[in-house]
MARPA-828760 format. One record per residue (C-alpha): residue number from 1; residue in three letters; y, z, x negated. Coordinates in Angstrom, 3 decimals. Layout:
# residues N
nr|rest|c2|c3|c1
NUM|ALA|Y|Z|X
...
***
This chain:
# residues 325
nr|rest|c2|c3|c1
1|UNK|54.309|-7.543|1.289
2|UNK|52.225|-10.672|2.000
3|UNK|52.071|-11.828|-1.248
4|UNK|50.583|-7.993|-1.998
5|UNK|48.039|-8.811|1.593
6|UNK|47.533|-12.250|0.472
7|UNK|46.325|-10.295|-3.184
8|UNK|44.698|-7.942|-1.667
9|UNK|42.500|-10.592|0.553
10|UNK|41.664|-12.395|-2.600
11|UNK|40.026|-9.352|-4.720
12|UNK|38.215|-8.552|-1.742
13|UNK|37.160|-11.729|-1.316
14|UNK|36.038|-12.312|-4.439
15|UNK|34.446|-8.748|-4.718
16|UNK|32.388|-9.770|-1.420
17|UNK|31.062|-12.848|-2.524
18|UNK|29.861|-11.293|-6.158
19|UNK|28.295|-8.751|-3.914
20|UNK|26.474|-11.431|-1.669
21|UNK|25.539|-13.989|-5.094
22|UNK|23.872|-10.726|-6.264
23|UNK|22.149|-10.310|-3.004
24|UNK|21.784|-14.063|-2.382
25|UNK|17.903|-14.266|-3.828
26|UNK|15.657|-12.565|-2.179
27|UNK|11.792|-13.500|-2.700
28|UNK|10.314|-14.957|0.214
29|UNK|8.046|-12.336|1.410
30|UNK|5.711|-9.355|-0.114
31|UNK|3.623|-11.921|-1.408
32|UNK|4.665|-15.475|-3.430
33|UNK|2.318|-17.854|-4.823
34|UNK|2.124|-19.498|-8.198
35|UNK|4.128|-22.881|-7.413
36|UNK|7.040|-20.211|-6.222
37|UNK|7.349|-18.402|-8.917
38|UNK|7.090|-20.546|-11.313
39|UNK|10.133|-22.605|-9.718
40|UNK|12.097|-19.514|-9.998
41|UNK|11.079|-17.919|-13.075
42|UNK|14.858|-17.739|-14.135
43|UNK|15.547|-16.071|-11.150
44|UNK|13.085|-12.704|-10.971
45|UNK|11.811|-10.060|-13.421
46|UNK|8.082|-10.949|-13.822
47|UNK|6.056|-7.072|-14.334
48|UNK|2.881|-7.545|-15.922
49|UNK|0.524|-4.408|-14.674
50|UNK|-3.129|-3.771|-16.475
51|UNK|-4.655|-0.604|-17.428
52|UNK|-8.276|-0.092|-19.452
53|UNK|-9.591|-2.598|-21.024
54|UNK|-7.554|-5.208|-19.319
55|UNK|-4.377|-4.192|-21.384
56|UNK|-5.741|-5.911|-24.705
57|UNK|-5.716|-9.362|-22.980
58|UNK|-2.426|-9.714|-22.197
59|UNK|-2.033|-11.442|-25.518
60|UNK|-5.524|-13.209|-25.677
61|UNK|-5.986|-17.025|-24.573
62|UNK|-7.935|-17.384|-21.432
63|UNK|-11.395|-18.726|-20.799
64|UNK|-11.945|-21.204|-18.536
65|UNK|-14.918|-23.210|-17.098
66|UNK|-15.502|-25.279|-14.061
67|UNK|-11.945|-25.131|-12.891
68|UNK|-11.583|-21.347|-12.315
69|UNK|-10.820|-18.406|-14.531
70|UNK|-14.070|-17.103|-16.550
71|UNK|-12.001|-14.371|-18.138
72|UNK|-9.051|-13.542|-18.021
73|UNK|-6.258|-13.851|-20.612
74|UNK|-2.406|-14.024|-21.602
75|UNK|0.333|-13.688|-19.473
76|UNK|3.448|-15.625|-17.739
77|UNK|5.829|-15.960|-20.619
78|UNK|8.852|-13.479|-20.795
79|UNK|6.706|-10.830|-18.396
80|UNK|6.977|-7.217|-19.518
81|UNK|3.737|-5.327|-19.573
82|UNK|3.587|-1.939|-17.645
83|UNK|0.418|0.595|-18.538
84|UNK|-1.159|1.140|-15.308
85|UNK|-2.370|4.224|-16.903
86|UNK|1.085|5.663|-17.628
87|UNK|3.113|5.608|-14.235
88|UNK|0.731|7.962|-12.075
89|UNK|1.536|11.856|-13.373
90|UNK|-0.738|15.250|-13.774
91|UNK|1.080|17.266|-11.680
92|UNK|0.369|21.274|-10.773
93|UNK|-0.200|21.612|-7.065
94|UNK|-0.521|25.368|-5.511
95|UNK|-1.224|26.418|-8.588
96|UNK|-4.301|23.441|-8.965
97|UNK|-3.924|20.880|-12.023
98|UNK|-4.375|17.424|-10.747
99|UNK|-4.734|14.181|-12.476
100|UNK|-3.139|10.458|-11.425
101|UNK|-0.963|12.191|-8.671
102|UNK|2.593|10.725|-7.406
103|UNK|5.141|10.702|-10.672
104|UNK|8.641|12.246|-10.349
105|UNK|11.241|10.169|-10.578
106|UNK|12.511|11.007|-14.070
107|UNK|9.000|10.781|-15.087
108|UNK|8.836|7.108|-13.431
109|UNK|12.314|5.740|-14.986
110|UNK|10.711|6.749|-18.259
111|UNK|7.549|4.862|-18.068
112|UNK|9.230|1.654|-16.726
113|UNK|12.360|1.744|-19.076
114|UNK|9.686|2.625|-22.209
115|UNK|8.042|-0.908|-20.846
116|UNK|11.310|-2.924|-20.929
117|UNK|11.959|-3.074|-17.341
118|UNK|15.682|-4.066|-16.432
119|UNK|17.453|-3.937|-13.000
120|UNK|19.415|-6.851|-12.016
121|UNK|16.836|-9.221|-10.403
122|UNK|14.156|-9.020|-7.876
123|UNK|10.945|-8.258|-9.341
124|UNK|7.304|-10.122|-9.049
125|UNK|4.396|-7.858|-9.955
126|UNK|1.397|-9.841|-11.993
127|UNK|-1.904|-8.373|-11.694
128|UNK|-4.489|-10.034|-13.862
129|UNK|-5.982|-11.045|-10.332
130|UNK|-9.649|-10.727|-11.479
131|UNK|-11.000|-7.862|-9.210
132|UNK|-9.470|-6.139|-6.089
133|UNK|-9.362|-2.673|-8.614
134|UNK|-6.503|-5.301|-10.485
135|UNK|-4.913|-6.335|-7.584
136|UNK|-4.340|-3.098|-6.235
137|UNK|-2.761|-1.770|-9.862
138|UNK|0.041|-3.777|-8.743
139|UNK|0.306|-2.930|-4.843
140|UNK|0.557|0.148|-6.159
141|UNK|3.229|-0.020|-9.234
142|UNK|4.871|-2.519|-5.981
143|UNK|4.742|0.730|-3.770
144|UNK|6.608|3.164|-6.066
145|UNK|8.921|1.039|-6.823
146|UNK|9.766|0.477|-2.975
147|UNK|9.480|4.398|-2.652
148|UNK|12.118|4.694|-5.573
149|UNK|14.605|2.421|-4.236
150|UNK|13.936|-1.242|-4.618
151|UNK|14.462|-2.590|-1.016
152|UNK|12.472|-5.118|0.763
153|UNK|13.022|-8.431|-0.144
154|UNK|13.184|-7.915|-3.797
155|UNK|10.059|-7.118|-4.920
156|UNK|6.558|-9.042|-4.356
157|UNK|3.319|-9.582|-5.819
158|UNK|1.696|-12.580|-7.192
159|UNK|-1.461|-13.340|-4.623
160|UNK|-4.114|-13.928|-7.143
161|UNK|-2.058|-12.597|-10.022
162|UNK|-2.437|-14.099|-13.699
163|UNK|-6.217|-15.792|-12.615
164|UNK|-4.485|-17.876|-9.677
165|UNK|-1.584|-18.732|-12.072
166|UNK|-4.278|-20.587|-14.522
167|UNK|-5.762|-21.490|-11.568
168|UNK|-2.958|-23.380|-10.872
169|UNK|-2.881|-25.389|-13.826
170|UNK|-0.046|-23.524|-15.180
171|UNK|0.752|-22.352|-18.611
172|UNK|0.359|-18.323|-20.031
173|UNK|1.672|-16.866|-23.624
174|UNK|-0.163|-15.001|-25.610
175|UNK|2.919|-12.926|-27.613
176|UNK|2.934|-9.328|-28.098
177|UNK|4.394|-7.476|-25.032
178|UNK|8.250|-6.846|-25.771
179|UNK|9.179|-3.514|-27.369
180|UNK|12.730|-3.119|-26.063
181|UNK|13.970|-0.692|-23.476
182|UNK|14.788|-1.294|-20.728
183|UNK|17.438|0.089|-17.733
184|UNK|15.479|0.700|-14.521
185|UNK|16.618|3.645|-12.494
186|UNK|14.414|5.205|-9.979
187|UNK|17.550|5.233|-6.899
188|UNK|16.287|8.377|-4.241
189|UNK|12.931|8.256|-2.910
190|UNK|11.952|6.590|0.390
191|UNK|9.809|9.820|2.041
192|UNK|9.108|7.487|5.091
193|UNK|6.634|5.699|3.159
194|UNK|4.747|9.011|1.709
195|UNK|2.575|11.100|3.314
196|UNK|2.394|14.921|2.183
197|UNK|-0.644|17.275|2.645
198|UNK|0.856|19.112|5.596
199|UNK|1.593|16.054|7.023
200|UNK|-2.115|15.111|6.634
201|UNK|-2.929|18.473|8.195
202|UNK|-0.330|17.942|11.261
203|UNK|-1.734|14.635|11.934
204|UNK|-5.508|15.440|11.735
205|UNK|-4.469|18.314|13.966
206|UNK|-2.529|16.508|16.838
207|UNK|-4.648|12.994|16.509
208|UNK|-1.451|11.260|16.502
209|UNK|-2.478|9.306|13.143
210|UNK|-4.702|6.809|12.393
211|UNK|-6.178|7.563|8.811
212|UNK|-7.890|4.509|7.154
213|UNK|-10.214|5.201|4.132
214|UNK|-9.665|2.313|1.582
215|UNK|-12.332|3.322|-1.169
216|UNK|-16.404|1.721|-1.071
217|UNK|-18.176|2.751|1.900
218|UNK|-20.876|4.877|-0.038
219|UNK|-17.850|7.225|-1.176
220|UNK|-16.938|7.472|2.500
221|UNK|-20.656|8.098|3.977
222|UNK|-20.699|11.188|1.130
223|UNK|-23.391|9.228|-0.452
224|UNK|-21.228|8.635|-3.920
225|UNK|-18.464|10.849|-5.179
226|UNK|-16.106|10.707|-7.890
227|UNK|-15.667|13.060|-10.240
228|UNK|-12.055|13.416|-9.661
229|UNK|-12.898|15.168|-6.250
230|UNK|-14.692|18.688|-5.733
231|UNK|-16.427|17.481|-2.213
232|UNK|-17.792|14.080|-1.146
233|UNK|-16.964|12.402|2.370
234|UNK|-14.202|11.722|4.325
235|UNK|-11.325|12.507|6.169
236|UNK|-12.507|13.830|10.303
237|UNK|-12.215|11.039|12.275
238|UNK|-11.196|8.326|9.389
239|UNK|-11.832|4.477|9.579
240|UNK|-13.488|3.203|6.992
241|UNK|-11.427|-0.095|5.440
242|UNK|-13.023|-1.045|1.782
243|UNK|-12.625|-2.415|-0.614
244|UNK|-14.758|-5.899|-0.171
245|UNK|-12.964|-6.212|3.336
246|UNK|-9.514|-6.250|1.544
247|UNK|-9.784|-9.273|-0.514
248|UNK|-11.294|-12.661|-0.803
249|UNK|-12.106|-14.255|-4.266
250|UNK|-10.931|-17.876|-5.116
251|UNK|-12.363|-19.684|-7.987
252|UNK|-12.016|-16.381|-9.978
253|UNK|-8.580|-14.907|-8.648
254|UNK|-8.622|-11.843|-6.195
255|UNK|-6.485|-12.933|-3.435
256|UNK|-4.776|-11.191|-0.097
257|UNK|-5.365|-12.503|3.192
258|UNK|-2.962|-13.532|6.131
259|UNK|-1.846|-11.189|8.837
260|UNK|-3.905|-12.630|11.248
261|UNK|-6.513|-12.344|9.200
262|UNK|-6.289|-8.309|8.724
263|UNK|-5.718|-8.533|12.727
264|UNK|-9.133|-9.852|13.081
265|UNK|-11.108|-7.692|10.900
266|UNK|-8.802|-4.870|12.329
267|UNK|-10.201|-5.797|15.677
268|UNK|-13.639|-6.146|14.919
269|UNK|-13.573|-2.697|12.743
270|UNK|-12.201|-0.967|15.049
271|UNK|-9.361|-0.077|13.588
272|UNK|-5.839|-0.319|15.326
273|UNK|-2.758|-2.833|14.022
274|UNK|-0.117|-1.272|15.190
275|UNK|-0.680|2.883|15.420
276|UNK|0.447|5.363|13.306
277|UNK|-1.310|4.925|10.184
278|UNK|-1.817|6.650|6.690
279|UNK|-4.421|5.494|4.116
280|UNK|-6.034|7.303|1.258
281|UNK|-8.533|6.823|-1.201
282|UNK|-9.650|9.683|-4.266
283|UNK|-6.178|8.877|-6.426
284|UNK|-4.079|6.408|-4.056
285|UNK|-4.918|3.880|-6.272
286|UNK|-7.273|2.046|-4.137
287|UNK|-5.057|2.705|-1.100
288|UNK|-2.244|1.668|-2.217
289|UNK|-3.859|-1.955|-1.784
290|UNK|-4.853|-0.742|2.236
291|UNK|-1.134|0.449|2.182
292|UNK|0.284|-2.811|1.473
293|UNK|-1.581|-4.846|3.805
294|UNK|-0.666|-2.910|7.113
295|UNK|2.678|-2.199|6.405
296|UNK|4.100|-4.925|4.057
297|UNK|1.707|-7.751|5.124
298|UNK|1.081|-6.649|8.883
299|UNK|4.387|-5.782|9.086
300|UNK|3.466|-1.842|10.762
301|UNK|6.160|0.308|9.547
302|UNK|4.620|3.556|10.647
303|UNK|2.664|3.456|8.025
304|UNK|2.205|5.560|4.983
305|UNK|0.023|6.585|1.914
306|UNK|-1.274|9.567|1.482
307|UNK|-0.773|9.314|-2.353
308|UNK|-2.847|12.282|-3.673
309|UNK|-5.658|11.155|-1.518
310|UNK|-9.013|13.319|-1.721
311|UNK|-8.181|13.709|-5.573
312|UNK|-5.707|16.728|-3.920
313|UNK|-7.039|17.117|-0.687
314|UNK|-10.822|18.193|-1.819
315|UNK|-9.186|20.171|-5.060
316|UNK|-6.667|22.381|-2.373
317|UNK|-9.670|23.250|-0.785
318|UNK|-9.701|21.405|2.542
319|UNK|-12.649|20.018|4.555
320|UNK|-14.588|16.621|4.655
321|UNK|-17.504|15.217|6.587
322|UNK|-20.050|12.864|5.490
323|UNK|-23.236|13.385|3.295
324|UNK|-22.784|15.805|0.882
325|UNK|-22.736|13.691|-2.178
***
């Protein structure tokens, strides 16, 4: 009977500690810089995102000139390359067809298996880094993947993406992006972090939420519009957070700021740090990038995104103020 405990002990034992060596690495925060990653290359998945005309340069040498990134080029070597343009869905919505809208999770797995993407590591998310429209491809690929099931603590984002990595002195490829499958698994979906249309409504309705508007301030005025949107303007009683206050450029690379930074321009925008918060933009795209900064970076966990923005809220039929556009 000991011998059978003593057994027993062991397997469990041993079962624990393969559970905690495969927990063990966690990246350090929501955000790692260049000299981090690149000691611990071995250790992560590196997810190249790009979409447009930023997809043909993942395998084209870089240009440089007085020590900063001129244009960028290649990529960190043995990073898969997801299409931006492939992981947001057309979905029908009350009967409305809308573009770029929140994917299912079958439809998700699909696009990041079809790019190679395995499970097994934690996962750093390379932007090209040259524009805040780049960075926030990858706050948003980073924020499905945390509503899908990949916890804090194993995913981040490379400040500064690709540009801060040459910036660095440090070296790209310029191979092909990889053509086999891979064997990610979209694991439930984290509703916490996603705000719904009726939950818009409620919120507007009791003024319990803060609602921060992450897209260019003439597109909250009403004085520009996309086309993706039947009405121009904003959200009653939105802050307006865009996209120039989100970012700072360095020598070329787009790059986050600190928490106490946002805290500042929070206070001076009047915009609250700690409230109830959901941002939107027209597609979720661009708020995805707001998104990340109060709740991953600011650390405000009542926080959400409103991830069909004014792409569904305008095309369901539901009011804005501002210029008419």
């Amino acid at each position: 009977m000991k011998m059978k405990y003593l057994m027993s002990a062991t397997v469990l034992g041993l079962g624990m500690a393969a559970a905690q060596g495969a927990m063990a690495m966690d990246v350090p925060g929501p955000l790692v810089t260049p000299q981090w990653l690149k000691a611990h290359l071995n250790d992560v998945t590196v997810v190249d995102i790009r979409g447009g005309g930023s997809l043909k340069s993942f395998d084209e040498q870089p240009v440089m000139a007085n020590h900063m990134v001129k244009k960028s080029g290649g990529h960190i070597a043995g990073a898969v390359l997801v299409n931006f343009n492939d992981i947001r869905e057309t979905r029908t919505v009350d009967g409305v067809k809308l573009k770029a809208m929140m994917p299912t999770a079958e439809y998700f797995t699909k696009v990041m298996d079809d790019a190679g993407v395995n499970s097994g590591k934690p996962f750093v998310i390379v932007p090209t880094g040259n524009a805040v429209f780049a960075m926030d491809r990858g706050t948003r690929l980073y924020f499905q993947m945390r509503y899908f099931g990949v916890p804090h603590g194993q995913i981040a984002i490379l400040n500064g993406g690709t540009n801060a990595w040459l910036n660095a002195g440090l070296p790209v490829s310029t191979k092909p992006a990889p053509t086999a499958k891979g064997d990610w698994k979209a694991m439930g979906e984290d509703k916490a972090l996603l705000a719904t249309t009726a939950e818009v409504k409620e919120g507007l309705r009791s003024g319990a939420e803060q609602y921060i508007d992450a897209r260019p301030t003439a597109q909250f005025l009403g004085i520009a519009k996309k086309p993706i949107n039947k009405t121009a303007g904003h959200l009653p009683g939105a802050k307006s957070f865009p996209i120039d206050a989100i970012v700072k450029d360095d020598h070329g690379a787009t790059m986050f700021l600190s928490a106490a930074d946002y805290k500042k321009i929070f206070h001076d925008t009047n915009i609250s740090d700690n409230a109830p918060t959901t941002t939107y933009c027209n597609t979720g795209h661009l708020a995805s990038g707001a998104w990340f900064v109060v709740h991953e970076i600011m650390g405000n966990k009542n926080s959400k995104l409103y991830a069909g923005s004014m792409n569904e809220w305008t095309n369901l039929g539901n009011p804005t103020v501002g210029l008419p556009g």
